[in-house]
Structures are given as C-alpha cells and as structure tokens.
C-alpha positions in Angstrom: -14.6 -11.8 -49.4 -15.8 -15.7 -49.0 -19.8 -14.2 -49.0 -19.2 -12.1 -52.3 -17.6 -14.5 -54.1 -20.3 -16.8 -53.4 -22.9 -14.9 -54.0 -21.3 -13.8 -57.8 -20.9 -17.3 -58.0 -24.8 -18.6 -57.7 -25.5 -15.4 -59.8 -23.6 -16.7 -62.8 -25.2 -20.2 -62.4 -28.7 -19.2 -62.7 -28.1 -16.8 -65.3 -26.3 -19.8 -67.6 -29.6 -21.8 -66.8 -31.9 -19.4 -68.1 -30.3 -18.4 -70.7 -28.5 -21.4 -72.3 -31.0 -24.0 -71.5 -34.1 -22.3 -72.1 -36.0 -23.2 -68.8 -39.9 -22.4 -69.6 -42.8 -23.2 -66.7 -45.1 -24.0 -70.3 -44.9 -26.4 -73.3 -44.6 -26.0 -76.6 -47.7 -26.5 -79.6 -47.9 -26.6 -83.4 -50.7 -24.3 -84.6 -50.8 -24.1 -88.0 -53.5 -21.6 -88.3 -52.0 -18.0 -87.7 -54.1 -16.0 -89.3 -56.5 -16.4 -87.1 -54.7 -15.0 -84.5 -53.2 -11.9 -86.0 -54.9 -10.0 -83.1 -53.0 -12.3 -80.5 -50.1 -11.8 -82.5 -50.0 -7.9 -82.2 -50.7 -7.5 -78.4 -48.1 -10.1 -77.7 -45.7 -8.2 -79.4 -46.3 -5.1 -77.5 -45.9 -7.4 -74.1 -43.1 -8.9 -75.4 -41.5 -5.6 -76.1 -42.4 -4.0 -72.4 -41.1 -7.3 -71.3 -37.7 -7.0 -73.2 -37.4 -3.2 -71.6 -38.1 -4.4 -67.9 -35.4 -7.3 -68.7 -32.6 -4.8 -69.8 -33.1 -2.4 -66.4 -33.3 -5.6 -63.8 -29.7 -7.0 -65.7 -28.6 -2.9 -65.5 -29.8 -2.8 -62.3 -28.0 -6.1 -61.3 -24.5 -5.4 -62.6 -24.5 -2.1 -60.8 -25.5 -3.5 -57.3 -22.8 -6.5 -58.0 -20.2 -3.9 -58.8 -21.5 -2.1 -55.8 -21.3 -4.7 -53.6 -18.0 -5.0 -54.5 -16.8 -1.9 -53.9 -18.7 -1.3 -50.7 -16.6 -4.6 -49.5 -13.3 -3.3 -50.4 -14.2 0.0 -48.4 -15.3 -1.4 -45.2 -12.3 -3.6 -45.0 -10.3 -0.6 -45.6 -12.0 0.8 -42.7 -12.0 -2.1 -40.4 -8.2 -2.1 -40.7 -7.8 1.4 -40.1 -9.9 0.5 -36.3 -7.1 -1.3 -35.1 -4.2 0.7 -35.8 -0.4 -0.2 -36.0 0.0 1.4 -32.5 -2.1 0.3 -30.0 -2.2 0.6 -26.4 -4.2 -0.7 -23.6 -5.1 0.9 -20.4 -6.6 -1.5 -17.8 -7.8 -0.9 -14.1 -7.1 -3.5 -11.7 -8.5 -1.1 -8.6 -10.5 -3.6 -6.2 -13.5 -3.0 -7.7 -13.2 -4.5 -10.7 -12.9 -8.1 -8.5 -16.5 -7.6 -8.7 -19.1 -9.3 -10.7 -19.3 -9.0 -14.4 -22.4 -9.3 -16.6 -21.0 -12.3 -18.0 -22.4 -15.4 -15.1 -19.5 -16.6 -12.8 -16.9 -14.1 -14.1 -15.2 -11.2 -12.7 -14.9 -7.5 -14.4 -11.3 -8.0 -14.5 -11.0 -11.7 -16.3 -13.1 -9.6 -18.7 -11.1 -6.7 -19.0 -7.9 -9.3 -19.3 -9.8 -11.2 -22.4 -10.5 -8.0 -24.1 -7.2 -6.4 -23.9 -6.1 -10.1 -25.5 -8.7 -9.6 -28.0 -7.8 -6.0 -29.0 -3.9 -6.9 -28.9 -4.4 -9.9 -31.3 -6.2 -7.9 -33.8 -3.5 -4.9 -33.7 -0.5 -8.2 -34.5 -2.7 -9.0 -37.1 -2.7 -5.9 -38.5 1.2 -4.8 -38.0 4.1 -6.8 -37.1 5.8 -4.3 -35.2 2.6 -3.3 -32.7 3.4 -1.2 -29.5 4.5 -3.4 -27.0 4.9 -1.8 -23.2 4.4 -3.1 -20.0 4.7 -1.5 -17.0 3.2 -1.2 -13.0 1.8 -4.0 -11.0 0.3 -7.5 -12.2 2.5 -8.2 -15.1 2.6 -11.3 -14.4 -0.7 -12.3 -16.5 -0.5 -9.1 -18.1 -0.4 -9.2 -22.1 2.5 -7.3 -24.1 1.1 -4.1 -25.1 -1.0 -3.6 -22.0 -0.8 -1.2 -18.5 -2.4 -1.0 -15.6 -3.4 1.5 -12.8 -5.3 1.3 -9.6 -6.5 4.9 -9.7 -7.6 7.8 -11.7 -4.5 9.3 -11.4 -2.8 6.3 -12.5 -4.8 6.8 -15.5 -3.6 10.6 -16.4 -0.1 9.9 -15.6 -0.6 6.5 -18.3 -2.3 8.6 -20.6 0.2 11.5 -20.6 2.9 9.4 -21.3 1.3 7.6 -24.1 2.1 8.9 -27.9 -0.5 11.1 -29.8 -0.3 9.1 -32.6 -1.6 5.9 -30.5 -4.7 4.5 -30.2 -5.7 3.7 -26.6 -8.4 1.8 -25.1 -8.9 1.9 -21.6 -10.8 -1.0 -19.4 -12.2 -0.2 -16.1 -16.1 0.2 -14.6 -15.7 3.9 -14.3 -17.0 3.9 -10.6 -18.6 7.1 -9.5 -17.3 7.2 -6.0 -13.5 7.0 -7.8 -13.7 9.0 -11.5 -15.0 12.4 -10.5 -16.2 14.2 -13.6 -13.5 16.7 -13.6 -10.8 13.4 -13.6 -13.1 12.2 -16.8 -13.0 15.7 -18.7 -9.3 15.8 -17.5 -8.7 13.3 -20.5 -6.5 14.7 -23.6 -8.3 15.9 -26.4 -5.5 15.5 -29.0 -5.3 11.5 -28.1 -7.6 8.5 -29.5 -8.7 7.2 -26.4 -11.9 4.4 -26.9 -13.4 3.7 -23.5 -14.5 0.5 -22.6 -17.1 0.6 -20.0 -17.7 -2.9 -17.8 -20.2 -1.7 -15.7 -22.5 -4.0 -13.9 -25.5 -2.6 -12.2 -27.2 -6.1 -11.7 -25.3 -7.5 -9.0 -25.7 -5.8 -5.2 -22.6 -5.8 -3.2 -23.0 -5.6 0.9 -19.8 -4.5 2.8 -18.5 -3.5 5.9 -18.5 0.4 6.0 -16.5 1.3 9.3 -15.9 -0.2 12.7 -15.3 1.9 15.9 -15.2 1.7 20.0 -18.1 2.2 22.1 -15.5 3.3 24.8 -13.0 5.9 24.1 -10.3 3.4 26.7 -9.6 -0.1 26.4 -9.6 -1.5 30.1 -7.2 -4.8 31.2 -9.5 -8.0 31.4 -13.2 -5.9 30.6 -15.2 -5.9 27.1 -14.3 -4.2 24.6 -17.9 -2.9 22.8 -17.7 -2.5 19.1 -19.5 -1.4 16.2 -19.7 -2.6 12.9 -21.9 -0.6 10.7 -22.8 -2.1 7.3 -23.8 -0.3 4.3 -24.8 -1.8 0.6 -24.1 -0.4 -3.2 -26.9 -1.5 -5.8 -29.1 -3.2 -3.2 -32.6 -3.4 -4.5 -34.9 -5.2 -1.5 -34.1 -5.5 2.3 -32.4 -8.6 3.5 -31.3 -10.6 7.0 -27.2 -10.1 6.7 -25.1 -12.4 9.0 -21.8 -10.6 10.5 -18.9 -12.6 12.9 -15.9 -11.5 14.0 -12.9 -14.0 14.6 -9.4 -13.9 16.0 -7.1 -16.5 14.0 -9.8 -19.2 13.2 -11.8 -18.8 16.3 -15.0 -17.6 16.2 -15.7 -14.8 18.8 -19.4 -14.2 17.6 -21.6 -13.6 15.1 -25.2 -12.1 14.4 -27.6 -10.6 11.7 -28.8 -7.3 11.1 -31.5 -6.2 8.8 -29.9 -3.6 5.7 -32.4 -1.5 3.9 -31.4 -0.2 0.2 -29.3 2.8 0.4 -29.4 2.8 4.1 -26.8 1.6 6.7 -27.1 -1.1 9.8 -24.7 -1.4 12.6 -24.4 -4.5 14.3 -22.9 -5.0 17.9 -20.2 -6.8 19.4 -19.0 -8.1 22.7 -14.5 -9.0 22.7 -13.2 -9.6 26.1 -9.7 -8.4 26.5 -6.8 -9.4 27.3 -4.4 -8.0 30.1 -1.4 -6.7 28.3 -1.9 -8.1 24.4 -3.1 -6.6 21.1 -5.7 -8.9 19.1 -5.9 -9.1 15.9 -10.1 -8.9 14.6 -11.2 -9.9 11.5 -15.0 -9.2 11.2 -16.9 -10.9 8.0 -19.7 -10.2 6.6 -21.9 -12.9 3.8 -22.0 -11.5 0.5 -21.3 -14.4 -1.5 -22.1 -13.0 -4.7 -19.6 -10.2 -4.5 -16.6 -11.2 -2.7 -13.7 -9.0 -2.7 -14.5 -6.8 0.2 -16.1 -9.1 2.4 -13.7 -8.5 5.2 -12.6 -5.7 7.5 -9.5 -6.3 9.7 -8.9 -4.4 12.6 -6.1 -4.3 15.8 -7.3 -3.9 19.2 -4.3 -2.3 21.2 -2.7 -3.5 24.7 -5.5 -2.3 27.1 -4.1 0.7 28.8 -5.0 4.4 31.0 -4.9 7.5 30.5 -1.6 9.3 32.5 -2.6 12.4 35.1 -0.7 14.8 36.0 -1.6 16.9 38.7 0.0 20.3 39.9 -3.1 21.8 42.2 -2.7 23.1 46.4 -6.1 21.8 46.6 -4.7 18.5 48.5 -7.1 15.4 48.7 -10.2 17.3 48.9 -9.5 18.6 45.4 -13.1 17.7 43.8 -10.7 17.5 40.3 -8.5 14.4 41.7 -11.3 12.9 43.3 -13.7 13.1 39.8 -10.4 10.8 38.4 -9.6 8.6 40.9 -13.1 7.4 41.3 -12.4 5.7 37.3 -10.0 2.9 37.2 -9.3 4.2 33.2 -7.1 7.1 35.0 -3.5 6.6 36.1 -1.6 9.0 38.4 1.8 9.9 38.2 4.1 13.1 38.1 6.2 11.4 35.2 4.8 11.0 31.6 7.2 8.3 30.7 6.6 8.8 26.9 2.8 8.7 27.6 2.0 13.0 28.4 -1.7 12.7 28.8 -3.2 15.4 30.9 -1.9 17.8 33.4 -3.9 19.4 35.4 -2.4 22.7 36.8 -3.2 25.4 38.8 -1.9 29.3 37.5 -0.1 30.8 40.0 -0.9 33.9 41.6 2.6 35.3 40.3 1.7 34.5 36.8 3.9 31.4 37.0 7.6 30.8 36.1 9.7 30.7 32.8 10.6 27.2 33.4 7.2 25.8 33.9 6.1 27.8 30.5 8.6 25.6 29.0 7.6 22.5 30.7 3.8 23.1 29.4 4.9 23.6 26.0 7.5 20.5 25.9 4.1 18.3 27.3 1.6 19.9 24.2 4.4 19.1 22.0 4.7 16.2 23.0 1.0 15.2 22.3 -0.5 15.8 25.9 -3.0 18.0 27.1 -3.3 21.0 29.7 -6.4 21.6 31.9 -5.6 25.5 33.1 -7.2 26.8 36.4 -7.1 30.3 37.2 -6.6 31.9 41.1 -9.2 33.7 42.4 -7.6 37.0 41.8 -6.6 36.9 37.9 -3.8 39.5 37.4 -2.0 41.0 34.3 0.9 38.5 35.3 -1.7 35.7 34.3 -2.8 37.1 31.0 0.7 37.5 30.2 1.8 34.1 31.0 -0.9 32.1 29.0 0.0 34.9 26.0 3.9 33.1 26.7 1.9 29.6 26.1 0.5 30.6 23.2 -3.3 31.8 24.3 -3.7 35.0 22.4 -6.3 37.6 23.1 -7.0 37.0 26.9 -7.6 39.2 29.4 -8.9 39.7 33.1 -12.9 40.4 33.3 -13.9 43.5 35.1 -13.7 42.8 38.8 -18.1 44.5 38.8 -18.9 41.2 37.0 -20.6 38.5 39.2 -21.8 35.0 39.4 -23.2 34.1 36.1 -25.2 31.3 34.8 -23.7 29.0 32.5 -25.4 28.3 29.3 -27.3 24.6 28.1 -24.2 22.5 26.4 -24.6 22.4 22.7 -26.0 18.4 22.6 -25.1 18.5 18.7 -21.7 18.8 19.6 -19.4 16.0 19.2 -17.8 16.8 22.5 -21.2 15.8 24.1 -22.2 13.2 21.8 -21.5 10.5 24.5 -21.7 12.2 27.7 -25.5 11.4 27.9 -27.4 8.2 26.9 -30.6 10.4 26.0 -30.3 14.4 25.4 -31.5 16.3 28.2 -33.6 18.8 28.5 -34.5 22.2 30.5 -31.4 21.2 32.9 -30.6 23.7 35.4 -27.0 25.1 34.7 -24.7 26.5 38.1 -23.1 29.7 38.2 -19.4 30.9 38.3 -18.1 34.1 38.7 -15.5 34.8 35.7 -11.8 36.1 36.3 -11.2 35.9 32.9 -12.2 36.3 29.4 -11.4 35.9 25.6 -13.0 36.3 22.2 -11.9 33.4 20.5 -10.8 29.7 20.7 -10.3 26.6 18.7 -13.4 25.0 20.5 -15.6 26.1 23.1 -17.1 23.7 25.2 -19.1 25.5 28.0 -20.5 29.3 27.6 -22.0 31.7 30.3 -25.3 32.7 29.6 -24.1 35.9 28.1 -22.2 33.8 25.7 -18.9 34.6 27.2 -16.5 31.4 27.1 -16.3 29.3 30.6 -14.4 26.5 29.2 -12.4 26.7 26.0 -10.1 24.2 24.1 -6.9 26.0 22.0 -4.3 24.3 20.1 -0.8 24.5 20.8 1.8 22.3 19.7 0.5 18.9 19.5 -1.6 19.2 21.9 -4.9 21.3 23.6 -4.6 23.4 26.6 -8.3 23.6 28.3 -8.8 26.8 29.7 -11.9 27.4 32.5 -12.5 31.1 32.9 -13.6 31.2 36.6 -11.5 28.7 39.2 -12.4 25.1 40.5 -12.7 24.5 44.6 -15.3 22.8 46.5 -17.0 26.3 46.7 -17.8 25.8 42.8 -21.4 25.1 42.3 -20.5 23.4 38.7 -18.6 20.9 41.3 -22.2 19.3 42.1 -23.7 19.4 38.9 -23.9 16.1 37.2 -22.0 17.7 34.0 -19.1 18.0 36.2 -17.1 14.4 36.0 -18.3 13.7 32.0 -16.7 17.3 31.2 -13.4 16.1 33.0 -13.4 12.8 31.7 -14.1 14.4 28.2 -11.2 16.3 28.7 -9.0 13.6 29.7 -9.9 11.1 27.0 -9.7 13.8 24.0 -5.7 13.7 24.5 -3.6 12.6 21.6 -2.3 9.6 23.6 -5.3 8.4 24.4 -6.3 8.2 20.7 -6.9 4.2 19.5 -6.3 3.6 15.8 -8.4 0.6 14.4 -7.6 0.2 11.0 -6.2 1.7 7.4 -7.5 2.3 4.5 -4.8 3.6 2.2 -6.2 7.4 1.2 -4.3 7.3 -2.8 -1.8 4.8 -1.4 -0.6 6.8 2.0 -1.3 5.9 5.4 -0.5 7.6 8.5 1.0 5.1 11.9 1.1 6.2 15.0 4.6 5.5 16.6 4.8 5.3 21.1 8.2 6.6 20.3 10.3 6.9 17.7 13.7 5.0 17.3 17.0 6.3 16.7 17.7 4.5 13.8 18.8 4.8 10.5 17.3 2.1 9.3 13.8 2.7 7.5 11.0 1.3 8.9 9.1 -1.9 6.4 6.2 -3.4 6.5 6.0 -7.6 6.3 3.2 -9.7 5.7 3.2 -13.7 4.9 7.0 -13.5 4.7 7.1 -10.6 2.1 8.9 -7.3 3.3 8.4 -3.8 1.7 10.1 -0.6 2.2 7.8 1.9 1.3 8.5 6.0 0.7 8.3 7.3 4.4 8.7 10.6 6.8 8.6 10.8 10.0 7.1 13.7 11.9 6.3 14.6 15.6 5.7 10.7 16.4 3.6 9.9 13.4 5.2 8.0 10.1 3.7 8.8 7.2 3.5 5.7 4.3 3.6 5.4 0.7 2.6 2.3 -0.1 4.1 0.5 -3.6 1.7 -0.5 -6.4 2.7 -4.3 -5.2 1.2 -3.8 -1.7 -2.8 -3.8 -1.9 -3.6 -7.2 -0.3 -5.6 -6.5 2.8 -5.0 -8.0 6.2 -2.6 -7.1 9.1 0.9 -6.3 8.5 4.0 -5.8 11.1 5.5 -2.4 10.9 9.5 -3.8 11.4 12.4 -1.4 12.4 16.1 -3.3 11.7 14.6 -6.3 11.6 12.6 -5.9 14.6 8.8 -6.2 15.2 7.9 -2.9 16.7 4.0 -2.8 16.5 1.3 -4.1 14.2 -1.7 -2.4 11.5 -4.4 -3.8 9.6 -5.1 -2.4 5.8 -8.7 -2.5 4.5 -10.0 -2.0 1.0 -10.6 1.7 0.4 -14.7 2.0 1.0 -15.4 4.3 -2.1 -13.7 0.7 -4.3 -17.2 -0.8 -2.4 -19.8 1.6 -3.7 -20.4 -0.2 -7.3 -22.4 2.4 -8.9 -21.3 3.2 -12.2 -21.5 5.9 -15.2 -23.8 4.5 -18.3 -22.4 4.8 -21.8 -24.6 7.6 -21.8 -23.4 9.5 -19.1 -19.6 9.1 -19.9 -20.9 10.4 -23.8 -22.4 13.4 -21.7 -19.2 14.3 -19.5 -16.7 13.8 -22.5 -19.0 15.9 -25.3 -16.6 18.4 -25.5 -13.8 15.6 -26.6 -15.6 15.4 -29.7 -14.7 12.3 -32.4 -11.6 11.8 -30.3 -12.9 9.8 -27.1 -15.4 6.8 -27.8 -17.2 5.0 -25.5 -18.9 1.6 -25.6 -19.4 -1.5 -23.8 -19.1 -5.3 -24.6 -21.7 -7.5 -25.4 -21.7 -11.1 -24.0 -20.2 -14.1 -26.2 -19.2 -11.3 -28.4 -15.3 -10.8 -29.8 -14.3 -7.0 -28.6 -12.3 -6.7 -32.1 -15.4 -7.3 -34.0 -17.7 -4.7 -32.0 -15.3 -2.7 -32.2 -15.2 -3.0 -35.8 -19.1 -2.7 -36.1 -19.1 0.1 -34.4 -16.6 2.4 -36.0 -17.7 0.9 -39.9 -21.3 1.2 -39.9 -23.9 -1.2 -40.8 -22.5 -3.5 -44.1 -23.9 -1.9 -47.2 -22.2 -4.4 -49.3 -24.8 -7.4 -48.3 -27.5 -5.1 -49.3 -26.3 -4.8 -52.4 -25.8 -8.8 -52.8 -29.5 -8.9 -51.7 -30.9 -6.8 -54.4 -28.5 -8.9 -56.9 -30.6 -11.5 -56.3 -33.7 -10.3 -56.3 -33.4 -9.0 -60.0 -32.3 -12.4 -60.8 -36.1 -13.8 -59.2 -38.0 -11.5 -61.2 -35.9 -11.9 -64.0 -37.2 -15.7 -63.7 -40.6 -14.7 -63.1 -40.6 -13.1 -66.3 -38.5 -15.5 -68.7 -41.1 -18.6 -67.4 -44.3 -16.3 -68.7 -42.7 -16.0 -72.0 -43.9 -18.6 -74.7 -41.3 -21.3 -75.6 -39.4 -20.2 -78.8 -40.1 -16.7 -78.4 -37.1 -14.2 -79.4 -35.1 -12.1 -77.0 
C-alpha cells in the first residue's frame, strides 16, 4: 500500500503546482497592437482548443489508471493471502541425500529445506492464528511446528495420505531419480494442494564408494585378506586422480588413488593381513570434500575360518575327491558339523541307501550345508527312488547302450566359473564319462555332456544344494586328471551357505537381513547398540537368519553390536543406501511432465538464491503486478500534461 499511497501522493503535488501557481517555461509581454495579429489570434485559438481536448483525455486517462492501480492492489493482496492458506503443511525429506550440496555456497540441501519450511510457516501465522501445527517422525528436534519428515517415497504417500484435503502442502526434497520412480511421483493425490519444492543441484559432483567385496571366497588365519573397493561418481563432469585408504580404529592400513572417468567405475585394491581368531572392523574412505555425507563405507571382516568336510566314500586314501581337499589348508575334516554343516560328500549305495541317512541329508540341507552325490557304477531303480525321497524329481537311470561321452566346454560366462580361471580358456580338450544317470531339469547346471545331457547339476533343497554328478568318481575317471577337476570341487565346497561372508548393510527401505551361527533360546529380543544407544527394532527370526526393521531414529552409519540379553553376540556395519549417492535429479520441467495429468492441483518450483520462499511463492501464484503499471502510466500523463501547460502563453484561459 506504502508505493500507492506515495505515488497518489506526488501526483496531487504536481498537479497543485501547475495549476495553482501557474508554472510557464516563457514570460509575459504587453502588446498593445492586436489588430495586427488577428491572424495569430485565430490559429492560436484552434491550438488552444486541440490543446484543451488532449488535456481533458490525459486527466481522464489519469484518474482511470489511478483508480486502477488501486484496485489492481487490493486484488493481488487478496490473492497473495489466499497463497498461504489457514492450513498449511510441510512435508520435508531428510533422506541422506539431501546432506548434499545446495546451490546456495557452503550450505547443505537440508539447512535449505529447514529455512524454507520456516519461511512458509511464518507466512501461514501471519495469515491465521490458529495454523496447522503437527509434528511427527524423526529429527524433531530442530524441526519447526507445522512440519514432517520422511526418509523415503513411501514416507511421503503414507504423510500425504494422512494429510486433510482441505490443506495446502508443500513438500521439500531433491526428487532424486534413483529414489522417486515416476509411478511413486504420479502416485500423488489429485484431490490435494500439494506445491513441490524442488532443491536440486546438478553443479556439484559427488564420488562415493559403490561396493566392496573379497578376492577370496575364505578368509585364512594369519594370510591377506584381498579386497576390492570399486568407486563410482554421480554428476562427474572430467576425469580425476581419487585417493582411497582404509583404516581400523585410527590406524591407517593403506591408501592409494585410482583414476574415475564420468559415468564409469574404478576399483581400487587392497592388501589387510588377518588376524588368527578376531573380526576387524574396516572403514575404507574415499576424498570428496565437496560432498561429504557418503564418504565412508564400513565393513566387518569375520574370524578367519574353513570350510567343514564331510566325507562318507569306500574309496579310502586313494579317493582322488579327499585328496583334491586335503591338498587346501581352507578345508577342515571332520564327521561332525558342530553347527558349521558345510559339505558332505557321499557315495549312493548300491541298495539305494537307507531311510535314516535320507533323513540325515535332509537335516544337513536344512541346516544350510551342501551335498555332493556320487552314483555306483550300476545305477538301479532303488537309486532313482532314493534321490526322489531327497527331493530330486524327474531322475532316472540312462540306458545301459549309452557309452563314454565327451563333456561339453564350461559356460565361462557363468558365475560359477567366473573365478576358476585367471584368463578364459579356449579350445580345451574336455574327458569323457560314461553316464548312469540322467535328468531334464535342475536349479543349475554346471557341466553338460556334449549331447547336452547334465554331468553335474546343482538342485535346491532345504537350505541347502545337493550336487548331483551323473556318471561316478574313482581314479579310473578321466575328468580326475583334467585340470577342471579340483576348481569344480572347490567351487562346490565354497558355494555352501556356511561358507558365505557378509561384509556390510545397506538398509533395503529400512530392513536388513543378519546372519546368526546359531540361534539362542531366548526370549529376549535381539537390539542393536552403537555409541552407548540401544534399539530394539521389529524382528523375525527364520532358519538362522534375523530379519531387521530398523526405526526412523537409527540411520547413522558405522558398526553396530547385535546384543542378545545384554550380551554381545556378533557385530555389522550399516552403510548409506547407494541409490541416496547417485545425485541426479528431476528438472522443474520434468516433474511438470510426470505430474500433467495432476492438473492445477500439484505445482512445482524451485528457490532462487537470497530470495524469501513466501515471496516467490507469492510471485508465482499472483502474476506479474499490474497495479505499478498502472502508477507508471499515472505519471506519464502528468509529464505530458507539463509538456503541454509550459507551451501555452502566460495568461492564457483553460
């Protein structure tokens, strides 16, 4: 109102000049002489009178565009008011990624999101005294009355749905692409107000770790333990030299520097000598000092252990089987699983086998172990019918005409083969074995017969695999001298559940799954502990595994100890969810694309720097101000207005 009433104000004062004080740019001179000039006189008359009509539209034209003004004012403050309705309510993601940059210098998405939801609250007090006030979810501590938050997209539809219709939301967040899926976006309600506030920032790179993994599928006592870290990068516009270390506690145990490509990956290499019966706790780092949230990846090396074998063959000491194992150091003997099962390697008996050993192979599978099968020379219907007991449907003897046959070149593409060879192999001459029996399907076949007939086949039972060769094992085997042999058994032993090493988490929608050796007979939940905090999250347990929820309050990465009435029983490190890494974003435009079909109901925008939120906000609902276009032309009748009086003669009559 302060700009109108000024402007009305200088209007009057010029008009009072003119008029009442006579304000003339020429003097005034006694001619006595007029009829001489009764030409002059008659033309100026007719200007005078053209000058008189132009002088009555500019003051017409003036008092409309003041009254306009006016009344163009009074309707965009109507509208402005009605932007910020009594009910408001802000929606605000605090997912890891908006730790990241903003476009603002030295400040993070979320201290930006925090003084816009402030911004947008204040405006809504100002314009009721009874605004919505709720609060709810994690990070209330610094979180304003009025405002939520939610860590994922489907925080965001469950905030949404519980949010009036008659409510005017606006919700904060980056609106990554690797997190809001187009059909979470469209998934919106149509029947709400929602305004989206996008704080994307496509300026700053971020480099983070991607994964780490063994080089070894066994950790050995008092050996290195070969690791990978593989980096990747999100916005990344020009190659650069990235330094990665690893450390336990605050000692360094390395460090190097790869080179990362944009939109490609590097892997850099690592050397961590074990201990002889102790877990470590890794903490590999990688420097990305302009976008710092993720810049760690935490990792626990188990106790350095072996794999358990079982044996159950009449092959003795010359058994080429044994001897393949106990030439590795990785593989422990013994008829007892102790709560590790491992493999057991057993031969089917002529007879088709007992009831009670069909029970002890399906107590081991269940158990998590793994079965290596070996068929006798003369496969009978007893045999069929005992691996149909175990759970091996569809196999049958081979005709007793079929001979030796070649075995087929190993799939290298398979992941079973992936690291059997340092280089793939080529034109390798396969042995031969003559078949007793034969199936159609499996879960995985690992060898084939030229003829594409099964030699070696994986099937799931239980909890476990039971291997299955189709033709039997002795020192008479050609396939015993073949250099595809021992990396086939080893394969076999190291693919059991047991021997499985778990790294790391990253919570998939806040759920994690933990190994447990064994589980407790408790009835005490299990918690988790870190820095002197203890949770209890939601929790199942099922065939040795325990299955996490993890509260809203829990995101902090690092290693936690999984405690069972009050005890320590093992140890995991959380990471950051990798997809809260990949910064890429929807534009304004993009999120106006997906959401067309909200119509007027969903707007989108995005903050301008040193700007108040309340006041784009305004601008961009009310339109460009029509009201100082009006004071504009105001003025300008009032100049040529001027113009006109100072031509006029002094004395003259208006």
């Amino acid at each position: 109102m302060l700009p109108l009433i000024s402007g009305s104000a200088i209007a009057a004062t010029l008009l009072i000049l003119i008029h009442f004080f006579g304000l003339r740019l020429r003097q005034k001179l006694d001619f006595s002489h007029i009829q001489f000039l009764t030409a002059l006189i008659s033309k100026t008359q007719s200007v005078r009178r053209i000058n008189n009509y132009l002088l009555l539209l500019l003051r017409l034209v003036f008092v409309a565009s003041a009254l306009g003004a006016f009344l163009l004012f009074l309707f965009q403050t109507k509208n402005n008011s009605a932007v910020l309705p009594d009910k408001v309510s802000v929606v605000m993601d605090t997912s890891w990624s908006m730790q990241s940059a903003s476009l603002e210098k030295e400040r993070s998405k979320v201290e930006i999101a925090f003084d816009a939801a402030s911004d947008i609250l204040k405006g809504a007090s100002n314009n009721s005294k009874n605004p919505e006030k709720r609060n709810s979810g994690a990070d209330t501590v610094n979180t304003p009355e009025g405002q939520t938050t939610f860590t994922s997209p489907q925080g965001l539809i469950d905030e949404l749905g519980n949010t009036s219709r008659s409510t005017t939301t606006y919700l904060l967040s980056d609106f990554q692409k690797s997190t809001y899926s187009p059909e979470v976006l469209k998934s919106l309600p149509k029947e709400q107000s929602i305004t989206l506030v996008s704080l994307a920032n496509d300026e700053v790179p971020n480099i983070y770790i991607d994964s780490v993994w063994l080089e070894q599928p066994i950790l050995l006592p008092n050996a290195l333990a070969g690791i990978s870290v593989r980096l990747a990068s999100s916005l990344l516009k020009e190659s650069s030299q990235i330094k990665v270390s690893a450390s336990e506690g605050d000692k360094l145990l390395g460090a190097t520097q790869v080179l990362l490509d944009p939109a490609q990956k590097a892997i850099a290499h690592f050397k961590i000598q074990l201990n002889s019966n102790a877990e470590k706790q890794i903490t590999f780092s990688v420097e990305d000092p302009a976008t710092s949230f993720d810049n760690q990846y935490f990792i626990i090396l188990p106790k350095p252990s072996s794999v358990h074998i079982k044996v159950s063959r009449t092959q003795g000491g010359n058994d080429p089987i044994v001897q393949a194992y106990k030439a590795e150091p990785a593989f422990n003997f013994s008829q007892s699983s102790a709560g590790n099962p491992g493999l057991w390697i057993i031969d089917i008996p002529a007879n088709g086998g007992t009831s009670a050993l069909a029970a002890s192979i399906k107590s081991w599978v269940n158990d998590g172990g793994s079965v290596l099968l070996i068929p006798d020379g003369q496969a009978q219907q007893s045999t069929v019918s005992f691996l149909a007991n175990l759970g091996l449907q569809g196999v049958s003897e081979e005709s007793k005409e079929i001979g030796a046959k070649a075995l087929r070149q190993p799939d290298m593409s398979d992941a079973f083969f992936r690291q059997i060879f340092e280089k793939e192999v080529k034109n390798m001459k396969m042995p031969e074995a003559k078949p007793v029996l034969r199936w159609q399907s499996s879960f995985h076949t690992i060898l084939k017969f030229t003829d594409n007939a099964p030699f070696l086949s994986t099937f799931r039972v239980g909890n476990g695999n039971v291997h299955l060769f189709a033709a039997p094992i002795t020192t008479a085997s050609s396939i015993v001298a073949h250099p595809l042999f021992v990396p086939v058994l080893y394969q076999l032993a190291l693919s059991t559940n047991a021997s499985r090493i778990v790294l790391s988490h990253q919570p998939n929608n806040g759920n994690i799954t933990v190994p447990l050796e064994q589980e407790l007979a408790s009835k005490q939940p299990y918690a988790l502990s870190i820095g002197g905090q203890t949770f209890i999250p939601d929790q199942r347990v099922r065939q040795n595994q325990l299955f996490l929820t993890l509260p809203k309050d829990l995101g902090q990465p690092g290693f936690y100890n999984v405690l069972r009435d009050g005890k320590t029983i093992s140890s995991i490190a959380l990471n950051i969810p990798r997809a809260e890494s990949r910064l890429e974003a929807y534009t304004v435009d993009e999120l106006k694309e997906i959401l067309a079909d909200h119509g007027g109901s969903i707007q989108v925008l995005e903050p301008k720097e040193r700007v108040s939120l309340q006041k784009q906000l305004q601008k961009e609902t009310g339109g460009p101000s029509l009201w100082k276009y009006c004071l504009i032309l105001c003025f300008l009748c009032l100049v040529v207005e001027a113009i006109i009086l100072s031509t006029k003669k002094s004395g003259s009559v208006i």
